[in-house]
C-alpha positions as CSV (number, residue, x, y, z in Angstrom):
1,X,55.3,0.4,58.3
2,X,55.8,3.3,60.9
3,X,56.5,2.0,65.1
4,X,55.1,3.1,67.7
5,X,57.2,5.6,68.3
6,X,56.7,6.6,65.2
7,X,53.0,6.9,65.4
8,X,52.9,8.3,68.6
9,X,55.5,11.3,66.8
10,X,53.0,11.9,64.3
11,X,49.8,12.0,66.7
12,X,51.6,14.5,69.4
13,X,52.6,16.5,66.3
14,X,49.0,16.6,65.1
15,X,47.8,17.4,68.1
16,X,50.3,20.1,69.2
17,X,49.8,21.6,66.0
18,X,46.3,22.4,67.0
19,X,45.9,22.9,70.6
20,X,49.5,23.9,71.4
21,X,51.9,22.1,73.5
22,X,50.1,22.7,76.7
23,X,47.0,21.7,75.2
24,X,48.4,18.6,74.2
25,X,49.7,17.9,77.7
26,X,46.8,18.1,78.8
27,X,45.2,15.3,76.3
28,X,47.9,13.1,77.6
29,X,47.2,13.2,81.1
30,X,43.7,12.9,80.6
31,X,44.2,9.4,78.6
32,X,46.7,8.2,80.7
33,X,44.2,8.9,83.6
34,X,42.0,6.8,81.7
35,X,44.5,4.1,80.8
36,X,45.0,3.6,84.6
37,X,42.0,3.3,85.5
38,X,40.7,0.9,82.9
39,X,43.7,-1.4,82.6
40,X,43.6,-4.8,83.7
41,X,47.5,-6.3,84.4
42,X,48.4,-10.1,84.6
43,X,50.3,-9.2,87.9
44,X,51.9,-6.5,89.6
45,X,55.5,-6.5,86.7
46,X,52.7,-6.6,83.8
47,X,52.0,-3.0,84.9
48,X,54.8,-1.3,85.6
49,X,56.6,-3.1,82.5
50,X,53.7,-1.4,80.0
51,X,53.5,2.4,81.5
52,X,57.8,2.1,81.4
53,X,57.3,1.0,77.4
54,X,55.2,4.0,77.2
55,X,57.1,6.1,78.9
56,X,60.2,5.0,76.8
57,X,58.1,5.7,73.3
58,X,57.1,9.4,74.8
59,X,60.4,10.4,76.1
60,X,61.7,10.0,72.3
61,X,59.3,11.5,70.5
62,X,60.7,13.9,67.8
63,X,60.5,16.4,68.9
64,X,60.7,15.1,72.5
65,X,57.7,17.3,74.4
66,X,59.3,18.4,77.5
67,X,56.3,19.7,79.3
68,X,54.8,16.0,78.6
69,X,58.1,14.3,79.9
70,X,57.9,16.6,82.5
71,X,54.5,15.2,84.0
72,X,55.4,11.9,83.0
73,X,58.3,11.7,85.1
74,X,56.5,13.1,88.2
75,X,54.0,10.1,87.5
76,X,56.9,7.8,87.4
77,X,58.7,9.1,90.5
78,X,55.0,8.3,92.2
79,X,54.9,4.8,91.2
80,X,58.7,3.7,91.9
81,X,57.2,5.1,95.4
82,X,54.0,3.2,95.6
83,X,56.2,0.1,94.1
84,X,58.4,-0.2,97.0
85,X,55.1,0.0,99.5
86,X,53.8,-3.2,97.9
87,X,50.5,-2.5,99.1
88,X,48.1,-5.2,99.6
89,X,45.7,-3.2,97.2
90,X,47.6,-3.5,94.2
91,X,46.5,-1.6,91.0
92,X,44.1,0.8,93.1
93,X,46.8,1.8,95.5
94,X,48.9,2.4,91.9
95,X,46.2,4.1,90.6
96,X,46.0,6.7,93.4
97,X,49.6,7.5,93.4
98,X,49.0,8.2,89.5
99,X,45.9,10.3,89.9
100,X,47.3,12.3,92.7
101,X,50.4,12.9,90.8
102,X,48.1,13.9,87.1
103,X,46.4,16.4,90.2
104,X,49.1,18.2,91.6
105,X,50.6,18.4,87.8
106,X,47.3,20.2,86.8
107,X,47.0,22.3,89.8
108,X,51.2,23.8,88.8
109,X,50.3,24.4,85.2
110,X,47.0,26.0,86.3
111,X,49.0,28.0,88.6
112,X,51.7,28.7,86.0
113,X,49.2,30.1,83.4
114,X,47.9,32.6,85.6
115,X,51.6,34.2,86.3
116,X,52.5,33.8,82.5
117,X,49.2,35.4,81.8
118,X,49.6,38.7,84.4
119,X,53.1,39.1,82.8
120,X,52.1,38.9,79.7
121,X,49.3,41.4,79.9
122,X,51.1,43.9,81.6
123,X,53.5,44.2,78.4
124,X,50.9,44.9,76.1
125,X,49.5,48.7,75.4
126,X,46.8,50.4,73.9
127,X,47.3,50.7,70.0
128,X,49.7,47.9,69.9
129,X,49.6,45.7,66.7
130,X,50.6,42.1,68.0
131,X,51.8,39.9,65.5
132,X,51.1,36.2,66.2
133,X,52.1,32.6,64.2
134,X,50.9,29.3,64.9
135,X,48.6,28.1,68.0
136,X,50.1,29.1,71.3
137,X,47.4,28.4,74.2
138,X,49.8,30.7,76.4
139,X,50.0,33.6,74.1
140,X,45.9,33.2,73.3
141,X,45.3,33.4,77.1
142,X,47.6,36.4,77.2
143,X,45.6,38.5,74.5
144,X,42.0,36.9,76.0
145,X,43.2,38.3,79.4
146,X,44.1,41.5,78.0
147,X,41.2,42.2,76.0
148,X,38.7,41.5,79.1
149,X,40.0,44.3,80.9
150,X,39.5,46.6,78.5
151,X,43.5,47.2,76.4
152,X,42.9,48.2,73.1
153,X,45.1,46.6,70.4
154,X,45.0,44.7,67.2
155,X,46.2,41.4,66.2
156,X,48.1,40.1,62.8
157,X,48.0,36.9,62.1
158,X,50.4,35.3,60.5
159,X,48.8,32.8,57.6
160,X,50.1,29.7,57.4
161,X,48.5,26.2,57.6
162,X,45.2,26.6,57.5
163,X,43.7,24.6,59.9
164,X,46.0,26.8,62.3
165,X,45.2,29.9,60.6
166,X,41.2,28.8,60.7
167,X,41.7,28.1,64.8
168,X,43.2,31.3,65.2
169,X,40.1,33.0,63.3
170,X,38.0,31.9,65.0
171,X,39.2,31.7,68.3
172,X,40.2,35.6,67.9
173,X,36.2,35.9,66.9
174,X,35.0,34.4,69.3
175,X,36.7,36.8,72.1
176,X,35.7,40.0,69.7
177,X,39.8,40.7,69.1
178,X,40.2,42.6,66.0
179,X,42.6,40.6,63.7
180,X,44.1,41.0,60.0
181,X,45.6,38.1,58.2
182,X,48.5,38.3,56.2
183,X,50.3,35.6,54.6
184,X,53.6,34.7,56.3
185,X,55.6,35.6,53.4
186,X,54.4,38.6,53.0
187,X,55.4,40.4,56.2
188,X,57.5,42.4,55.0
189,X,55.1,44.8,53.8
190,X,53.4,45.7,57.0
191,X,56.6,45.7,59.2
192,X,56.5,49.1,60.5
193,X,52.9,48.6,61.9
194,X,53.9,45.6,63.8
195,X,54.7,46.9,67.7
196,X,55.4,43.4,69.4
197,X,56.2,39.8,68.3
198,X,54.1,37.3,70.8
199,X,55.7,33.7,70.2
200,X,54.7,30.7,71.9
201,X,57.5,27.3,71.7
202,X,58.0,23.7,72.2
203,X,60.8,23.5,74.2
204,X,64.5,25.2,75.1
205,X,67.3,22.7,74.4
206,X,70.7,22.8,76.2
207,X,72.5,24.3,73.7
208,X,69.6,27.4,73.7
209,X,67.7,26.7,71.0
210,X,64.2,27.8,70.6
211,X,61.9,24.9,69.2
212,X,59.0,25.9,67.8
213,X,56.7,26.0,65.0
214,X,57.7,25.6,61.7
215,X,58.4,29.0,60.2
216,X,59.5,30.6,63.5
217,X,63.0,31.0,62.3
218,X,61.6,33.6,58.9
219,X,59.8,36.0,61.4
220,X,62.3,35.7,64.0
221,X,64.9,36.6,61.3
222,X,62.8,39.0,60.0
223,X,61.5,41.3,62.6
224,X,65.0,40.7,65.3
225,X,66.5,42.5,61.9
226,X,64.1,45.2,62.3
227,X,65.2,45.7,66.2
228,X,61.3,44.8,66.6
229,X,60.4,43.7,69.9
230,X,60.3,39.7,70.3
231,X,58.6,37.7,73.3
232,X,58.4,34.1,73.8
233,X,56.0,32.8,76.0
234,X,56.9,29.6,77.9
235,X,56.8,27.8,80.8
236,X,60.0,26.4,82.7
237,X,58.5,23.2,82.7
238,X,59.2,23.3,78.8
239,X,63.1,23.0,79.3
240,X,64.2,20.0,78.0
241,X,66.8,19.7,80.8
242,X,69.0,16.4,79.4
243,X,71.1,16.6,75.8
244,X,69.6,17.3,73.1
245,X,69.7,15.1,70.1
246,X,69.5,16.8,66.7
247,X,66.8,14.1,64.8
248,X,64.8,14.8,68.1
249,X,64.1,19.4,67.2
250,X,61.8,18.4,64.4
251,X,60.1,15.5,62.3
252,X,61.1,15.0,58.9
253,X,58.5,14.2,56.1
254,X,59.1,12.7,52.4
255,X,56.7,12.4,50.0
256,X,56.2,11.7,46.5
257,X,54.0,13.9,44.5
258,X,52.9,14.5,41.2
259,X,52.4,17.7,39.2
260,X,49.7,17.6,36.1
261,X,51.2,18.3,33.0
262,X,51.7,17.6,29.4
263,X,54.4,15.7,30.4
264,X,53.8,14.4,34.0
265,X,56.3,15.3,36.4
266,X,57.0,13.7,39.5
267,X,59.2,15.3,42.6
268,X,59.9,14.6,46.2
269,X,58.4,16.9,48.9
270,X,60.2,17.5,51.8
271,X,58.2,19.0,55.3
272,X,59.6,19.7,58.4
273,X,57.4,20.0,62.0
274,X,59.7,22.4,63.6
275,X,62.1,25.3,63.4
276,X,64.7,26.3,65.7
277,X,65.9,29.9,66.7
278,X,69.0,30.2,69.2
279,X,67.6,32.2,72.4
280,X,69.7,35.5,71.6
281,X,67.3,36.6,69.0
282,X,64.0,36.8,71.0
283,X,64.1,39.9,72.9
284,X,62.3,39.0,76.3
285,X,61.2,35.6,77.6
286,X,58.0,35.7,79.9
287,X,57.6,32.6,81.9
288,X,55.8,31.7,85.1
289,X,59.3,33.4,86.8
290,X,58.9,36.7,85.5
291,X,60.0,39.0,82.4
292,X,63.8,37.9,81.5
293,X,66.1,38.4,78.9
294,X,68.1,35.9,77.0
295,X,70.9,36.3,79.4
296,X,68.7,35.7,82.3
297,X,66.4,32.7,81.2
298,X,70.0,31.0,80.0
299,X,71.4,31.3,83.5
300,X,68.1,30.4,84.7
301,X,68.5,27.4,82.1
302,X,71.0,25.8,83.6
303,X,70.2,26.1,87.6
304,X,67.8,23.7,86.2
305,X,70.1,21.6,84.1
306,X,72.5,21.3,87.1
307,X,69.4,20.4,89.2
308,X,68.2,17.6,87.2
309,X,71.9,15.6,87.1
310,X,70.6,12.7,88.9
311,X,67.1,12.6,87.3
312,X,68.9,12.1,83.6
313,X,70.9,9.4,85.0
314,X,67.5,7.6,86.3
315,X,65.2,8.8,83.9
316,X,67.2,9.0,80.6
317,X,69.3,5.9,81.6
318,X,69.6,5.4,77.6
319,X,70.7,9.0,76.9
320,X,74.1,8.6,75.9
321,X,73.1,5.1,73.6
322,X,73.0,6.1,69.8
323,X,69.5,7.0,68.6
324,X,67.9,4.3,66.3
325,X,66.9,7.2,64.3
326,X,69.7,8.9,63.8
């Protein structure tokens, strides 16, 4: 029987697999938003006692979502705020603080997409062929962006899943981008059309690993052989500044299956949610802050790390514990 945090692993993956990690922070906000406003405490510790269960089951996540944690904690700073006041309105006055917090959270990321999105374009030129892998709301906004005003280029998509590979088809339709598929593992025969490598990801650990979707690692390999340009796309807010945990980059799925024959055969299947690809071998790293190299976003990296010391203490008060899971 899976726990909570368990489930909760397997919905964000679900969802992150088809919207993107952005996407899916955005889900989460809107049901917490919900949650808030439709939940009905037995007194004032019945309330903060369930959203600091929830935040405990969402901050260990596997992988843990940054960008989600991110919000989360700016929701939790705002109630440990709005605790102290005791205000005589209770839940509403809570309920405030939470929406105003969800606001201003919106309002940065709406903010941050537009920057990532002007960078972006401004690397792409006419005749490029972009190759693309999984769902990356960031690197879709790029090419939408660039399409509208007029750049003329052509998209590969790499096949994989296909309910990504579908969303990608038809999203790519939709905005009148021409597009090829070609299966992931067979790359290797249109390398030299490929110009650029657009790359969304999960997160960027402390020890400057790139999470990101699973098969990541084969193109990175692939085309950072090839001296082929690589950009990853990705917000600062996607840091995960605390220590990373190994059985938190990506989810681990057995199965038992069974292969029709004349004499049956059954095997163990073995799936993995993520990949992860050290910094170095991605070429240029566009966030909201600008174009950077790997140099440059590491440095960056850990301006933020440093920042963040007290936070981990407060907010990741179990980080040093053994994981459960491990």
């Amino acid at each position: 029987m899976l726990s909570y945090r368990q489930k909760i692993t397997e919905l964000f993956l679900q969802i992150e697999g088809e919207v993107g990690a952005t996407g899916l922070n955005g889900m989460v906000l809107l049901a917490l938003e919900k949650a808030v406003h439709n939940f009905h405490e037995k007194g004032d510790e019945d309330f903060f006692a369930q959203f600091y269960e929830l935040l405990d089951l969402v901050k260990n996540t596997e992988p843990r979502i940054a960008l989600v944690i991110d919000n989360l904690y700016e929701v939790w700073k705002a109630l440990l705020v709005a605790k102290e006041k005791n205000h005589p309105e209770g839940h509403l006055y809570w309920e405030k603080q939470v929406l105003s917090a969800i606001k201003c959270s919106h309002k940065i990321a709406k903010e941050e997409g537009k920057k990532i999105t002007k960078y972006g374009v401004s690397e792409i030129r006419n005749n490029d062929v972009i190759l693309i892998h999984s769902v990356s709301r960031t690197v879709l906004d790029v090419l939408f962006a660039a399409k509208k005003i007029g750049k003329d280029f052509r998209v590969i998509i790499a096949e994989q899943e296909s309910e990504k590979t579908h969303y990608l088809i038809e999203v790519l339709s939709r905005h009148d981008i021409r597009f090829q598929v070609v299966p992931e593992y067979m790359l290797s025969h249109i390398e030299s059309e490929i110009t650029k490598i657009f790359l969304g990801g999960i997160t960027i650990n402390n020890q400057m690993n790139v999470v990101g979707d699973a098969g990541s690692n084969a193109i990175v390999s692939e085309f950072h052989l090839r001296n082929s340009p690589i950009y990853l796309f990705i917000s600062t807010r996607k840091f995960s500044l605390w220590k990373s945990r190994a059985s938190h980059h990506a989810y681990k799925v057995k199965s038992m299956r069974s292969f029709a024959n004349a004499v049956p055969i059954t095997f163990e299947r073995i799936k993995f949610s993520h990949d992860r690809i050290h910094l170095k071998f991605y070429d240029w790293i566009i966030s909201e802050k600008g174009k950077m190299d790997a140099k440059a976003t590491q440095q960056l990296y850990q301006q933020k790390f440093d920042e963040r010391a007290e936070w981990r203490k407060e907010f990741f008060r179990d980080e040093d514990k053994a994981d459960p899971m491990d």
